[in-house]
Backbone bond lengths (Angstrom), bond angles and torsions (degrees), N, CA, C in turn:
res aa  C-N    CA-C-N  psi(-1)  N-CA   C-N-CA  omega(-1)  CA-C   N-CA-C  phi
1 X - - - 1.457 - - 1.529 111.25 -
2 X 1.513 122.50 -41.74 1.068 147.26 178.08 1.532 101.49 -56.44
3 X 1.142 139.17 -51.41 1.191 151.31 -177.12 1.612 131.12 -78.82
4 X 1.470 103.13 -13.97 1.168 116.74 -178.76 1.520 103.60 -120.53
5 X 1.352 112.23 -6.12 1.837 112.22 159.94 1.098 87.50 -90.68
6 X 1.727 153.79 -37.53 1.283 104.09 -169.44 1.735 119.42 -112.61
7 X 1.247 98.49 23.92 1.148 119.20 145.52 1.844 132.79 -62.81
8 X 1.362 103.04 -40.61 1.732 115.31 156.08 0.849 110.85 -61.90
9 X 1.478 115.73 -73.13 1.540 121.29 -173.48 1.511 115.02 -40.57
10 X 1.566 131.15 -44.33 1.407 129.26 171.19 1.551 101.37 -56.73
11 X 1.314 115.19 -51.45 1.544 99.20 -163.47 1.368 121.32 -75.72
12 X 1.129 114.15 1.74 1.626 139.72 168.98 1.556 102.99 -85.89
13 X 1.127 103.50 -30.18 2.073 99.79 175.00 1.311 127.45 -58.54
14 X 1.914 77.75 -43.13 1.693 101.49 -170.52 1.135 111.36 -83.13
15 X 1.178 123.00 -17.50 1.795 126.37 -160.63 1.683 93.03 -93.50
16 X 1.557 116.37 -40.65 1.667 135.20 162.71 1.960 95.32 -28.57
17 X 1.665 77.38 -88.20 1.497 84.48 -168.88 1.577 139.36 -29.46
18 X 1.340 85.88 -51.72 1.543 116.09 -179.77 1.486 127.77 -67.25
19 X 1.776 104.89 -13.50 1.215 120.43 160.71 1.298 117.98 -92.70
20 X 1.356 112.10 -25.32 1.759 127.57 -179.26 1.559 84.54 -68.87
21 X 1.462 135.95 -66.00 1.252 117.64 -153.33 1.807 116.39 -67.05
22 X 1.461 105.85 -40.31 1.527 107.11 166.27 1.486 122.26 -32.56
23 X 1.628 111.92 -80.97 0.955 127.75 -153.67 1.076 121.50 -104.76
24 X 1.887 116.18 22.84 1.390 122.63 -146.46 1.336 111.98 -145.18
25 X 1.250 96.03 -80.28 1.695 119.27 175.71 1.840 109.31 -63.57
26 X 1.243 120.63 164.70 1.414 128.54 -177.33 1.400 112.82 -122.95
27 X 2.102 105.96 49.21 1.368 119.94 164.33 1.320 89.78 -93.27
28 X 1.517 142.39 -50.59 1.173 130.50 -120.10 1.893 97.27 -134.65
29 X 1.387 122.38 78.79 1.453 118.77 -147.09 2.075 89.61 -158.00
30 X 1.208 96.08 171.54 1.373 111.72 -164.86 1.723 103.49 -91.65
31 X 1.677 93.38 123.45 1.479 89.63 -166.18 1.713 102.71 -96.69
32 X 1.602 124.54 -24.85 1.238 138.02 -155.38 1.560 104.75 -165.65
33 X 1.303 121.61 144.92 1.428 122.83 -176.92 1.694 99.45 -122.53
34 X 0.922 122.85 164.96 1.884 121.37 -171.69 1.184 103.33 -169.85
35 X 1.572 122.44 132.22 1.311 124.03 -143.04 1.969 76.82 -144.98
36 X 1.128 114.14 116.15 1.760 131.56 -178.67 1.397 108.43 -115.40
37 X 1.406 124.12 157.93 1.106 139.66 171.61 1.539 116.77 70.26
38 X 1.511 132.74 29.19 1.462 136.49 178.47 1.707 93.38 -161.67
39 X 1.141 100.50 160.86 1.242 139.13 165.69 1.322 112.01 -113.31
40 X 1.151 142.45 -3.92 1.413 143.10 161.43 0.817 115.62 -76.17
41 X 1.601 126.68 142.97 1.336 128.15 -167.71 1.778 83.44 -96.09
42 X 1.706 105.44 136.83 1.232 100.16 161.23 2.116 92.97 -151.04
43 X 1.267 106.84 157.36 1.768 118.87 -178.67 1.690 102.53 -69.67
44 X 1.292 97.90 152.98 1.378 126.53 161.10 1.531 134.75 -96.25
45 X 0.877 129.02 116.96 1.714 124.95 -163.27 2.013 100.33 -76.32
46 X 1.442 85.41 -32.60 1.443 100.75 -172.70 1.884 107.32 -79.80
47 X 1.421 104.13 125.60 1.446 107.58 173.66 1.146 107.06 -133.80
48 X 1.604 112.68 151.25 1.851 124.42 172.63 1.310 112.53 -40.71
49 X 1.133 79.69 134.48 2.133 102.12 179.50 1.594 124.79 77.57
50 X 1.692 91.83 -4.57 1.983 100.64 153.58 1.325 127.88 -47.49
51 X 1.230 125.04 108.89 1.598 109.59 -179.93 1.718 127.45 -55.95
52 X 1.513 96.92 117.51 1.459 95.32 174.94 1.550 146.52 -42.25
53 X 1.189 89.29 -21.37 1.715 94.72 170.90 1.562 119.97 -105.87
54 X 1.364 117.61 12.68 1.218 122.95 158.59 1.870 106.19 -103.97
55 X 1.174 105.35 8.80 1.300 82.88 156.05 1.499 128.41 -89.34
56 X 1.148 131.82 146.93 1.776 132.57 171.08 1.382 127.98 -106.72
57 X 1.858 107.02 69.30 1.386 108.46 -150.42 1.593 105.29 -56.72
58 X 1.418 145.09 -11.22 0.735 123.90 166.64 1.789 122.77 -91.06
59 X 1.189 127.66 35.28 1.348 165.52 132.73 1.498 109.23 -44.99
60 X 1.391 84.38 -79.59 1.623 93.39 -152.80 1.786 98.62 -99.24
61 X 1.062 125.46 9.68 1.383 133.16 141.84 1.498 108.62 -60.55
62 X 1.245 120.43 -69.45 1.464 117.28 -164.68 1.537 104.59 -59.51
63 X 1.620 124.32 -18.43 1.221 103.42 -170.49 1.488 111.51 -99.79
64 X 1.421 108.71 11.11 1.968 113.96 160.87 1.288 78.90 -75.35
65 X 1.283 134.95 -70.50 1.594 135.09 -123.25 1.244 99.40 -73.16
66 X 1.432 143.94 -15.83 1.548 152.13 131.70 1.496 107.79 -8.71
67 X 1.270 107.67 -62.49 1.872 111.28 -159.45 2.514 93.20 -73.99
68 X 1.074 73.95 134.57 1.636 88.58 -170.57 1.640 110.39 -64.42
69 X 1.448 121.00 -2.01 1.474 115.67 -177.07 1.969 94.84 -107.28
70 X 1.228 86.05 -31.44 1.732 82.45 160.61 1.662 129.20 -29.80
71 X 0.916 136.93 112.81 1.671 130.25 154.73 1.030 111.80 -78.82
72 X 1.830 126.02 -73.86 0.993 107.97 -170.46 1.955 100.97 -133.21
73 X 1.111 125.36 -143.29 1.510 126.09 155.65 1.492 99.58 157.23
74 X 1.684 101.17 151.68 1.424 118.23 -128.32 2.173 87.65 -141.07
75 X 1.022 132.53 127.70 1.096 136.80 167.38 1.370 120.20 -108.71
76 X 1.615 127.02 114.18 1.652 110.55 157.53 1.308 97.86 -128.91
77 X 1.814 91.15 -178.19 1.413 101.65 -162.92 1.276 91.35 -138.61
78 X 1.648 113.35 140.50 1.331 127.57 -178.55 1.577 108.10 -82.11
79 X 1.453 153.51 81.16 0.940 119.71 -178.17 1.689 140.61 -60.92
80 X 1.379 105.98 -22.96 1.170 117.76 162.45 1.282 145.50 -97.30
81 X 1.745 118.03 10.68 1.494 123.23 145.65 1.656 106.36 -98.96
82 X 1.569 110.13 -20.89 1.730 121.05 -159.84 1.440 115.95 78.55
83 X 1.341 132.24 7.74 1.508 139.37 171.17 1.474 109.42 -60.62
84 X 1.452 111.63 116.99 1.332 109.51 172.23 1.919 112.03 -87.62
85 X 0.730 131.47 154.59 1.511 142.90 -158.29 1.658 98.93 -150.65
86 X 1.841 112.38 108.22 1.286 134.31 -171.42 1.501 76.47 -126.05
87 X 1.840 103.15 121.13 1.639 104.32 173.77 1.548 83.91 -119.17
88 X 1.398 124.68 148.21 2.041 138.94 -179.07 1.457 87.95 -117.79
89 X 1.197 117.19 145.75 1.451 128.07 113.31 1.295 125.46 -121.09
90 X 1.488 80.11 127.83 2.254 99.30 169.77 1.445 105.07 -60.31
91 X 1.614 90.10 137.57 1.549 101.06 170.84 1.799 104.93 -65.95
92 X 0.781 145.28 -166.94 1.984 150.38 -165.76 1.215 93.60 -164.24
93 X 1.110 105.23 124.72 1.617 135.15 162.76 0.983 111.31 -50.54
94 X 1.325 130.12 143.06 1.442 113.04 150.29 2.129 112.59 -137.30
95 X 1.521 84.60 1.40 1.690 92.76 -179.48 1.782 95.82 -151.16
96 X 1.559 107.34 152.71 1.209 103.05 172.55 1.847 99.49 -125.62
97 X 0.959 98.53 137.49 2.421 112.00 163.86 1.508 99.23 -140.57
98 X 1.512 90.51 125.85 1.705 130.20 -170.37 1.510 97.38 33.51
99 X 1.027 131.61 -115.43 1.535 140.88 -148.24 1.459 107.46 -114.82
100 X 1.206 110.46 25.21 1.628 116.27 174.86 1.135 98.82 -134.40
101 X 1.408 122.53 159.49 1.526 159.65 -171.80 1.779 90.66 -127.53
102 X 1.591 114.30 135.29 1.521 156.03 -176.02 1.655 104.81 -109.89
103 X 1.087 139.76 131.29 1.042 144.45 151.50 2.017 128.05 -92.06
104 X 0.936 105.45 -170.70 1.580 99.16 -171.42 1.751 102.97 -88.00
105 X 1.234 127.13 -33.48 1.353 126.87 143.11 1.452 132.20 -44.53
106 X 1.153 118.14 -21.82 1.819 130.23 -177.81 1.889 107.28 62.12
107 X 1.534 92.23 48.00 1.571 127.04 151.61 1.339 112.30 -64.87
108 X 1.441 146.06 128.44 1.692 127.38 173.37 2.165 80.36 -119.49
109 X 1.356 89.52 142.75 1.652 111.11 174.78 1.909 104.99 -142.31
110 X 1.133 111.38 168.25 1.627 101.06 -161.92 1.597 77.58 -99.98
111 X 1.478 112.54 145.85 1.306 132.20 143.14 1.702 125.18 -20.80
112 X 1.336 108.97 118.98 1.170 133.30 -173.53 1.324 128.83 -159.78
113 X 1.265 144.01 152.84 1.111 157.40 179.35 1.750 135.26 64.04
114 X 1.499 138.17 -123.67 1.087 106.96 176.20 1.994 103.69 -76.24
115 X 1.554 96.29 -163.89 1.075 116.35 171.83 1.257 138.10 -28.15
116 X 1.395 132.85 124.09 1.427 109.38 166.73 1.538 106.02 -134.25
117 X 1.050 133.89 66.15 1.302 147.06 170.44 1.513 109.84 -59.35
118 X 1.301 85.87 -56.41 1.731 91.00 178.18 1.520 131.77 -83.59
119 X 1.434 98.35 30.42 1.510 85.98 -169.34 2.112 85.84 -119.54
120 X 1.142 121.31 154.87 1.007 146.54 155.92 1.273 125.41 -13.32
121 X 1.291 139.39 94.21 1.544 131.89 -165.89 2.000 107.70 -100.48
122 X 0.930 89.50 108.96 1.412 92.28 168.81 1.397 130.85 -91.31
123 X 1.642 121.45 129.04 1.465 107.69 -175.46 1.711 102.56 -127.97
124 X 1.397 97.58 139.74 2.015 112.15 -153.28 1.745 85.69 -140.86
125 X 1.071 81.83 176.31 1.517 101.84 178.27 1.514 96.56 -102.53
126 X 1.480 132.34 -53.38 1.261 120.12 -168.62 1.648 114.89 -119.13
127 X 1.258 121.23 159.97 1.860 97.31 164.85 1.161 121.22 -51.32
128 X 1.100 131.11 -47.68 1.823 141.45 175.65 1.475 104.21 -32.74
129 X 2.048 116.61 -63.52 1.390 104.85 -169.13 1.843 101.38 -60.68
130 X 1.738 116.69 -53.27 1.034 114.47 -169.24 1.490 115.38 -46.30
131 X 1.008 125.67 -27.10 1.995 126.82 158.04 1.194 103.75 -42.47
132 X 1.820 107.95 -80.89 1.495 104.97 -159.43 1.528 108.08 -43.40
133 X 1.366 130.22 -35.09 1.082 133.06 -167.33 1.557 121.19 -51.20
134 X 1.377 89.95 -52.36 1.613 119.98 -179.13 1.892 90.19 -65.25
135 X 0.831 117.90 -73.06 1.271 99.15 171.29 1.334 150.22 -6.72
136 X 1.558 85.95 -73.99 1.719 98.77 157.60 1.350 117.19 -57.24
137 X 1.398 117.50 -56.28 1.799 102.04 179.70 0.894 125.33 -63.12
138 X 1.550 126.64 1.33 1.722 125.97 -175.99 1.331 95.34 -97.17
139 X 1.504 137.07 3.81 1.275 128.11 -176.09 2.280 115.48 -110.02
140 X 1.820 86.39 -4.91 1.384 94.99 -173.26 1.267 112.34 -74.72
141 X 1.206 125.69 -174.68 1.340 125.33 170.38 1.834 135.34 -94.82
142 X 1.185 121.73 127.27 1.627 112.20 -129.30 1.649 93.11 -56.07
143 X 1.438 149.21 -43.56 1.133 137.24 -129.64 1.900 81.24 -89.11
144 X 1.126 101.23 -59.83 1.750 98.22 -173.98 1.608 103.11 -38.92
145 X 1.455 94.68 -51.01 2.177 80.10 -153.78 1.520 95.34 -84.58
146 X 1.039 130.47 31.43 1.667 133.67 169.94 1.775 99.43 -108.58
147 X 1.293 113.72 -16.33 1.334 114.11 156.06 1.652 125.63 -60.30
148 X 1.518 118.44 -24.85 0.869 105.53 -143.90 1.799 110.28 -116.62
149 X 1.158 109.84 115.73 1.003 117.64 -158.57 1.966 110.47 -76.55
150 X 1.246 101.92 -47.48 1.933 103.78 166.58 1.078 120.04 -150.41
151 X 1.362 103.08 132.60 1.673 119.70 -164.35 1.708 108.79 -110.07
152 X 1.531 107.01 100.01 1.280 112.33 -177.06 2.045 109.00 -104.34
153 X 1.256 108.49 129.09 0.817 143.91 -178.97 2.052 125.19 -89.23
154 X 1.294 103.26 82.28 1.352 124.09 -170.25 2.130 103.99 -49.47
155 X 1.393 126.18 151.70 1.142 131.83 -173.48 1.973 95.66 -67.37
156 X 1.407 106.91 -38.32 1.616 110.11 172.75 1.636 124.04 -72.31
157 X 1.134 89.40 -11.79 2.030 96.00 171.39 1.699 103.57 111.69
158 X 1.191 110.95 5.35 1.696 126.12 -156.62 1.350 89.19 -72.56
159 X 1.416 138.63 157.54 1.485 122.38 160.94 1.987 91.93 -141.76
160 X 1.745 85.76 156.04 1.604 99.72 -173.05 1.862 90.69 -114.41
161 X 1.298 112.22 132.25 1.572 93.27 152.06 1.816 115.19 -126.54
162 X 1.210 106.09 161.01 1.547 110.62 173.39 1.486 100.55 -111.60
163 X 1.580 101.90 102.49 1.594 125.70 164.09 1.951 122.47 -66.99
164 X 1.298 107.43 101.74 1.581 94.60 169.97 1.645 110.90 -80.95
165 X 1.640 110.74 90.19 1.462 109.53 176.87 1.753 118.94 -80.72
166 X 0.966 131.64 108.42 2.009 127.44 -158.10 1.558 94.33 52.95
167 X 1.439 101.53 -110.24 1.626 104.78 -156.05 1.425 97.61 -123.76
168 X 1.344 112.76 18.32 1.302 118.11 169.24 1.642 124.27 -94.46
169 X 1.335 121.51 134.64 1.410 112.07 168.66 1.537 112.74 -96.79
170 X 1.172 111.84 146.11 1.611 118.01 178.19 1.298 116.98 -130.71
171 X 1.441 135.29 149.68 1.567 110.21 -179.24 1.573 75.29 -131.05
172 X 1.589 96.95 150.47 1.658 107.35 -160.32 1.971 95.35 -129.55
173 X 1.222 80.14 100.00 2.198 71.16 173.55 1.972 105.87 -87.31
174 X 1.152 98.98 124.08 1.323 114.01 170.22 0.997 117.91 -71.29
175 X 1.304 115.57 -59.15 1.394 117.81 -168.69 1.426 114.89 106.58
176 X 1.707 151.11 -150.25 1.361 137.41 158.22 1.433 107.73 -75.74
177 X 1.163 105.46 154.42 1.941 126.86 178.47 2.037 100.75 -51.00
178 X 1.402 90.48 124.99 1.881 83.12 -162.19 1.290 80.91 179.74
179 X 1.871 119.47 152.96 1.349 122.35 146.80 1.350 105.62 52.53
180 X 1.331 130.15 25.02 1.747 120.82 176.62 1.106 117.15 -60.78
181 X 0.886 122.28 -38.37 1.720 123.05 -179.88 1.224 112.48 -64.11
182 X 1.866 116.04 -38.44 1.733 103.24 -169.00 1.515 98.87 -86.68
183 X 1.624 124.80 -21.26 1.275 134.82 -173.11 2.088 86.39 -68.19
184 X 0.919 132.60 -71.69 1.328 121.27 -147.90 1.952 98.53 -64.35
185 X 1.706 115.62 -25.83 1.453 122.86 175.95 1.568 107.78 -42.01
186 X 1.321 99.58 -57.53 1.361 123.34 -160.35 1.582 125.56 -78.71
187 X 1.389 104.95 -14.95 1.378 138.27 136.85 1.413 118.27 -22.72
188 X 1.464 86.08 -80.83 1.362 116.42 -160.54 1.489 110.65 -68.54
189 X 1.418 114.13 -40.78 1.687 114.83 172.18 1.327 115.63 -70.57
190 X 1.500 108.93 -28.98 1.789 108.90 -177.45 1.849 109.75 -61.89
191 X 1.466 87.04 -39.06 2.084 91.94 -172.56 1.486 104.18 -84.36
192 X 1.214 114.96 -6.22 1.660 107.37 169.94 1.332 110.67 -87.44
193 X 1.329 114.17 -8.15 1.614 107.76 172.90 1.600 113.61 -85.67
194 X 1.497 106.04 139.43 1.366 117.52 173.11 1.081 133.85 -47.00
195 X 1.383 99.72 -31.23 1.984 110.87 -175.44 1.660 95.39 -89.60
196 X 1.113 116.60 -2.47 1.582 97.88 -178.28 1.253 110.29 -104.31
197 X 1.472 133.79 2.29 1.592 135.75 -176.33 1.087 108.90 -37.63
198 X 1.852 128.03 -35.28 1.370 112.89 -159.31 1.238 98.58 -114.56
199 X 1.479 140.61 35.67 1.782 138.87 -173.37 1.585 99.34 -75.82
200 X 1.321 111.22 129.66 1.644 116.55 138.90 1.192 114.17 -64.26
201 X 1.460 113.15 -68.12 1.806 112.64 -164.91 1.505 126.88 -120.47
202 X 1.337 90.75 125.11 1.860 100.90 170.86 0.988 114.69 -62.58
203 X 1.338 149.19 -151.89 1.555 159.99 80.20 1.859 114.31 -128.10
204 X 1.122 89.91 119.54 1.612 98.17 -156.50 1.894 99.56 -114.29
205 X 1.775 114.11 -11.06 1.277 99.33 166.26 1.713 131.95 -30.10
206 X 1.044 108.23 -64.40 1.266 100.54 148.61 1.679 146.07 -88.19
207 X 1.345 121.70 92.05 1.261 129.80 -128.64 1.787 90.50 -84.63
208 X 1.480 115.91 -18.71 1.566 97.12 168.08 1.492 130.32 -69.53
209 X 1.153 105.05 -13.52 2.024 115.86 -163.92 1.774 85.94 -154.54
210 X 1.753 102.81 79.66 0.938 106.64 -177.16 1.912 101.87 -79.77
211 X 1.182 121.93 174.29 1.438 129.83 148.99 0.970 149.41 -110.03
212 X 1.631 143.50 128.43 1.254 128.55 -155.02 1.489 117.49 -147.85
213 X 1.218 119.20 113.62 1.406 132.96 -152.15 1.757 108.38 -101.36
């Protein structure tokens, strides 16, 4: 009996202790904070000599994942140097309408960082169409929709794009999202023909009896 009370009683020492050292003592505390995957300067909630086990990396994860260029972000904790490790990933553009950046999800985050010249300008009447839009071009095929310089988006769902094919410009009316695959085929055989080097306009709504101007 004697032996098995102080058998509790030890494991009550240790469980004591072992909480004193966590959340208590200034063995077990934040030696360095490190913020990966951005080039944006953004703050840390977390500062040197915070105790490590009061942090709740999934806390202070969700509160990167707040800022709208955020995707995702990931917290660990070193317990034995005390280095905290904040890993980001940026959402990626892949279309821009007015002063927002679109992602491949049809995420909108405000414009930031390097360049985006080359990415796809979409013009909509609302953010909503400019999504669906982005949508659709994240589903084309990369060499075609790397043609395509602006993807306008009709109030009926209709979309126009202006293709830079070589050194040619083309403006290509689609028509509604439909038949993409035989529409981008049919594309592709019309501009391989010789007599068409110098076309302004497609119209591929109807992708069997296409048109070509």
């Amino acid at each position: 009996m004697r032996k098995q009370r102080f058998i509790i009683l030890l494991f009550i020492a240790i469980f004591a202790a072992a909480a004193y050292v966590l959340g208590w003592s200034n063995v077990l505390t934040v030696s360095k904070v490190e913020i990966t995957g951005t080039s944006k300067f953004i703050s840390s909630s977390i500062i040197p000599g915070q105790k490590l086990a009061r942090i709740a990396p999934r806390v202070v994860a969700n509160s990167y994942e707040k800022l709208a260029w955020v995707r995702s972000a990931r917290v660990s904790r070193n317990w034995l140097s005390g280095k905290v490790t904040i890993t980001i990933t940026e959402r990626v553009p892949i279309a821009i309408y007015n002063d927002l950046a679109i992602d491949k999800v049809g995420v909108s985050f405000p414009l930031s960082g390097p360049s985006i010249d080359n990415l796809v300008h979409i013009q909509a009447s609302t953010v909503d169409s400019a999504i669906v839009a982005a949508n659709f071009y994240s589903t084309l095929p990369g060499e075609f929709a790397n043609e395509i310089s602006i993807l306008i988006i009709k109030v009926d769902d209709s979309l126009v794009m202006q293709m830079h094919h070589g050194k040619n410009s083309v403006e290509v009316s689609w028509g509604q999202s439909g038949e993409n695959d035989l529409k981008v085929r049919v594309y592709s055989a019309l501009m391989q023909r010789p007599e068409n080097i110098a076309i302004k306009r497609i119209d591929l709504s109807a992708p069997h009896a296409p048109i070509v101007k």
